[in-house]
Each structure stands twice: as C-alpha cells, then as structure tokens.
C-alpha positions in Angstrom: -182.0 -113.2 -46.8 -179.1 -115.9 -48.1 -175.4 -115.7 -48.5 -176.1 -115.1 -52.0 -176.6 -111.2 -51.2 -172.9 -111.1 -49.9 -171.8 -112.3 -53.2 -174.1 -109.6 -55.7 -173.7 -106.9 -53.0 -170.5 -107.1 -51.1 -167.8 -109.1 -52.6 -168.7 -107.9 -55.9 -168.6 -104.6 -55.0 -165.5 -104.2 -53.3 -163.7 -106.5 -56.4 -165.0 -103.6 -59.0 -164.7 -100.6 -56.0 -161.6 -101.4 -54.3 -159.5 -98.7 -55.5 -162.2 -95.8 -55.1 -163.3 -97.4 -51.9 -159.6 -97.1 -50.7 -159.2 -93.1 -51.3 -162.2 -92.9 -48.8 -161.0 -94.7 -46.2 -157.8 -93.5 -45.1 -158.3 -91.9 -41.1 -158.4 -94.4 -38.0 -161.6 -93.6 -35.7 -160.4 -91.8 -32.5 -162.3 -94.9 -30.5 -160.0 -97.3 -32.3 -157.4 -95.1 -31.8 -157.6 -94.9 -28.0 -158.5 -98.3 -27.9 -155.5 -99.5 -29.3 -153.4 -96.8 -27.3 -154.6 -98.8 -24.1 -154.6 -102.1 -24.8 -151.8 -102.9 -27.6 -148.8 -103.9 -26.2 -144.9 -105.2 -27.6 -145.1 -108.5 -28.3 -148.9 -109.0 -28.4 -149.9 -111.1 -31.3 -153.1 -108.7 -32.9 -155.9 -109.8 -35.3 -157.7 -107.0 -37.7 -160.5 -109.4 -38.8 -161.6 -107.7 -42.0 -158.7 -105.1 -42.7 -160.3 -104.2 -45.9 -157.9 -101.4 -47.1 -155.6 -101.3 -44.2 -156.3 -98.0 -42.9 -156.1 -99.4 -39.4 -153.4 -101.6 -39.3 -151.6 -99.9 -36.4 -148.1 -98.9 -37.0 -146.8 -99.4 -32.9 -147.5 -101.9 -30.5 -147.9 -105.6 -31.4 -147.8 -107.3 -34.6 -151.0 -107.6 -36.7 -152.0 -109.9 -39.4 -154.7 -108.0 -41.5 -156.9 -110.4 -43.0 -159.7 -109.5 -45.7 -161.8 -111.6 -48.2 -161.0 -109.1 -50.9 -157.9 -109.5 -52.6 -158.6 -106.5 -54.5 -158.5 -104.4 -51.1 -155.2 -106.4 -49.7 -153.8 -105.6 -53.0 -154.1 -102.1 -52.5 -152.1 -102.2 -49.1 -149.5 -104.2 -51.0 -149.3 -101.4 -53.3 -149.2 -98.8 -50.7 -146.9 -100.3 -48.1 -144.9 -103.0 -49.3 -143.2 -101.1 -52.7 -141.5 -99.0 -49.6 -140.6 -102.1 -47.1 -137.0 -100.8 -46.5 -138.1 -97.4 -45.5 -141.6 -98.0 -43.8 -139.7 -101.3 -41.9 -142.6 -103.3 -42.6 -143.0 -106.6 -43.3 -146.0 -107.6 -45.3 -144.6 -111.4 -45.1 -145.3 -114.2 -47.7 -148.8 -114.7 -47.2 -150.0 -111.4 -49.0 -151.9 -112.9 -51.8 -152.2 -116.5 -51.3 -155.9 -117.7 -50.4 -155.4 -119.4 -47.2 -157.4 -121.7 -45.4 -157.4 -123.5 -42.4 -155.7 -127.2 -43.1 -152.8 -124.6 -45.0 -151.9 -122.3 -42.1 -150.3 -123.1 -38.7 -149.5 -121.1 -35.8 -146.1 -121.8 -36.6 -146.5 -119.4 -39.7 -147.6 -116.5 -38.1 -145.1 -116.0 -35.5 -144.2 -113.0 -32.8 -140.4 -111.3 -33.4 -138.8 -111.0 -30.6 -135.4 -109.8 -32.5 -136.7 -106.6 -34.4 -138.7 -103.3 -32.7 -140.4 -102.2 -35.4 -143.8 -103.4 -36.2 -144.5 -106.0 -38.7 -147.4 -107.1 -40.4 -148.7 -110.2 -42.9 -151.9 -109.8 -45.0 -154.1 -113.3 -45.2 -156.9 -113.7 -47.9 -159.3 -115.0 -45.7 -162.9 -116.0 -44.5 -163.9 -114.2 -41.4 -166.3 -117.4 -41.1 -163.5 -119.7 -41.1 -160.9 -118.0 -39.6 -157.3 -120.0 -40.5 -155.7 -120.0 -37.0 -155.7 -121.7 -33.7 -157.9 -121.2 -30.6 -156.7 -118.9 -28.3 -154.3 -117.2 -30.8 -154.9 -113.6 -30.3 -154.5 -110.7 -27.7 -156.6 -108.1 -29.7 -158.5 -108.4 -32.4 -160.1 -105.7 -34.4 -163.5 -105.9 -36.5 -164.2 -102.8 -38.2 -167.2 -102.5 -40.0 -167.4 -106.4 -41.2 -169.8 -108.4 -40.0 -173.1 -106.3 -40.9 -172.3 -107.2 -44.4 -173.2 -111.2 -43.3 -176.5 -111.6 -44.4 -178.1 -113.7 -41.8 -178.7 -114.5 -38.5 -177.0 -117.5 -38.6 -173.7 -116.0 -40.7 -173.1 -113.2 -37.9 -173.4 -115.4 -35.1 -170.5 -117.5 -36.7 -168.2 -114.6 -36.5 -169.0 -113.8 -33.4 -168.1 -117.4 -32.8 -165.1 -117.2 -34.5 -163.6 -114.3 -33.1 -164.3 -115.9 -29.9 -162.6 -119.0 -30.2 -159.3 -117.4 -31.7 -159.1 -114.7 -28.8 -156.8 -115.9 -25.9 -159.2 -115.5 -22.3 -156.7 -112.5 -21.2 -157.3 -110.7 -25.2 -159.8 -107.9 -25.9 -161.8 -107.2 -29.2 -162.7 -103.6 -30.4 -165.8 -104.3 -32.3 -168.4 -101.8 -34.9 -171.3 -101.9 -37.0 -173.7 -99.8 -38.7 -176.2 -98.1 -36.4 -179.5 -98.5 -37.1 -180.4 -95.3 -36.4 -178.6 -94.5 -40.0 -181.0 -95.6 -41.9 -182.9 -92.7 -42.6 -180.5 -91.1 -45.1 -181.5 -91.2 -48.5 -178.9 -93.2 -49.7 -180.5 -96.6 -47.7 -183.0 -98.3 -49.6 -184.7 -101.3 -47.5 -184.9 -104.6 -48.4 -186.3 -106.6 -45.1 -187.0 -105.6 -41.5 -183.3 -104.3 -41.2 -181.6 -105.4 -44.2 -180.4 -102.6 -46.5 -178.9 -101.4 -49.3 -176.8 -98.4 -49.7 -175.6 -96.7 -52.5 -172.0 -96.4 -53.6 -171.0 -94.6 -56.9 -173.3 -97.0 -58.9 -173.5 -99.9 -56.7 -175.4 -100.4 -53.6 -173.6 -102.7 -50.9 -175.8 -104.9 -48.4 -175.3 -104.1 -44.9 -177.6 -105.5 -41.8 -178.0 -102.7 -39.5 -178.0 -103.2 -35.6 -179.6 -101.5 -33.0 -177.3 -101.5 -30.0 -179.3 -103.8 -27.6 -179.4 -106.2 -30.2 -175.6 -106.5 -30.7 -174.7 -106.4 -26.9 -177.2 -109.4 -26.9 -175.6 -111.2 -29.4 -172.1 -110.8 -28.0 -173.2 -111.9 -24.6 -175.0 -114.6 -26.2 -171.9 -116.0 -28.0 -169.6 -115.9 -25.0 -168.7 -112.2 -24.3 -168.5 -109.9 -21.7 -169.1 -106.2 -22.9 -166.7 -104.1 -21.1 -168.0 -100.9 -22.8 -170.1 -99.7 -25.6 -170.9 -96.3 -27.6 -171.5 -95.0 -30.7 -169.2 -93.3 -33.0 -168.9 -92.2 -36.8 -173.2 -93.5 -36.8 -171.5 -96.7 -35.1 -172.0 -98.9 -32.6 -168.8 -100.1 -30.9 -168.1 -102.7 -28.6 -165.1 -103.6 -26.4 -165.4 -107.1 -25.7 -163.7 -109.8 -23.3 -164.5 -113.8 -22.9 -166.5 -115.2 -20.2 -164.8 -116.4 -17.6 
C-alpha cells in the first residue's frame, strides 16, 4: 500500500461526503465520554487530533483545539457552532480555515484563558503527520477513528510519534481504531492482508484494521504505556501515557 490510497479513498471522500458523513456522526462514545469525565480538567490545554465533524469536541473541562485534514468537515462545525458564538459562548478563534503548518503556528497562538469559564475552542486545518505545535504541548489528546485511514506501516507509526512528542509526560491520550474483528460484514471488501475498503453511499473509504495486540504493540513500541484497553462501538480503544 502507498499514501496514494489516502488521497483516492479518504481525503476524497470526506471532500465529496462531508456533509452526509456529518448527520451520521453526531453522539460521543460512552468510553470517550467517561474518559473525558476523569481526566479533563479547567485549564488543561486538550488536543482532538482528527476532530473530523466535531462531534467530540467536549463542551466542559479544558480548552480543545480540534484539528482535521478536511476542511470540508471543519467547515461544517463552523457552520454548526460558530453562526451561534454569542449564545453557545464559544470561540472557534481565527484559525478556522486557514491551512496551518508548522513554521506558521506558535504556542503563543494557541493559548489557555484564564479570564473566561466557559469553554473555548479553535479549529486548525492540519496534518496529523506533522502536527503544528510544540513538544510537550498537551494534557489530553483525543484520536478518534484517524489513524487506520494511514495507509502504511510507516504513516501510522508517525502519528503515533507525533502524538507522542506533543503530549506533556503528566498528559493522557484516549485512542480508537477499527477492530479487526469487523471485517466480516459485507460492506468490507479486502484489498491486502488487512487493508480494506468499506462502502459509503457510493464510495468506499480505506481503512487498515488492527487487531488489538498489534496496536498495544505499536504504542508500547513508540513510547507508551497502555494504562487500559477495550473494545467498544467494533473498536479498539486505548488510554495511553508516556514512558517514564
């Protein structure tokens, strides 16, 4: 497999999908839910690394900066939270539709705010790859679904990487992809060992589908401790810590 797949079968479909996609994605996981219940604190500086339509961008706790390659999905959270600003109290900052990268954005930029009580939140177009912030940046981070769609070895094990290195040592990360257990429904066609494709509408999206030794591996591998692990919604999640 190559990178090439991610552009025909993930960023494509999400730039023609993102508006269907985003009626059928609108509940948080109870995991994520209790997760964030525990761990999210005021004045905790929060990463959801591949937002995609928002739908767990948390409302309490911290502030979060949802970032997302597609700016067709981080349009659609424009459209649903930032129209209402006054009334939601949110703050969906500057950054909502400029394609950042890393030489652009300093810490500076994407500060805490000690003066308000409500929760705020920016939206980056950006590469989970290359994330556009410092090391040690983050007490939680959240990655939901994302990096199954990289399409090799090498891809996923940067992400992992990259999470790593913008989580402070104290910070946790709350961490799924697609069981591999899933993929005998009929809407999974197989391309290689355990790449897929999966049908949505008329358009399949790639996905590389874990089983969950493998991903504990590859988190210890790249740095992790794995606090605890489970599957949910055909899932596997992962809380994860650094290595101390």
């Amino acid at each position: 497999m190559n990178s090439e797949y991610e552009d025909a079968y993930v960023h494509k479909f999400y730039s023609k999908y993102a508006k269907k996609f985003d009626v059928t994605r609108y509940k948080t996981w109870p995991k994520i839910s209790s997760f964030l219940k525990v761990y999210d604190k005021p004045g905790f500086l929060n990463l959801d690394a591949g937002c995609g339509n928002g739908r767990n961008l948390p409302r309490t706790g911290g502030v979060w900066i949802g970032l997302d390659y597609s700016k067709e999905l981080l349009n659609c959270i424009v459209d649903k939270y930032c129209k209402v600003n006054d009334q939601k109290d949110l703050d969906c900052g500057t950054l909502s539709k400029k394609n950042i990268c890393k030489s652009e954005l300093k810490y500076s930029l994407v500060h805490k705010s000690s003066s308000t009580p409500h929760v705020s939140f920016n939206l980056i177009r950006g590469d989970c790859l290359c994330l556009p912030f410092n090391s040690n940046t983050f007490d939680i981070i959240l990655s939901i679904a994302v990096i199954h769609h990289f399409s090799t070895p090498e891809r996923r094990t940067q992400a992992l990487q990259e999470m790593h290195r913008v989580l402070k040592p104290t910070g946790r990360i709350l961490l799924y992809v697609w069981n591999e257990e899933t993929k005998f429904q009929s809407k999974f066609k197989q391309i290689k060992n355990k790449d897929y494709l999966v049908r949505f509408k008329t358009f399949d999206r790639y996905y590389y589908l874990y089983d969950h030794k493998e991903l504990v591996d590859a988190c210890v591998k790249n740095g992790f401790n794995v606090e605890e692990s489970g599957i949910e919604q055909e899932s596997i999640f992962v809380i994860l810590k650094k290595q101390i």
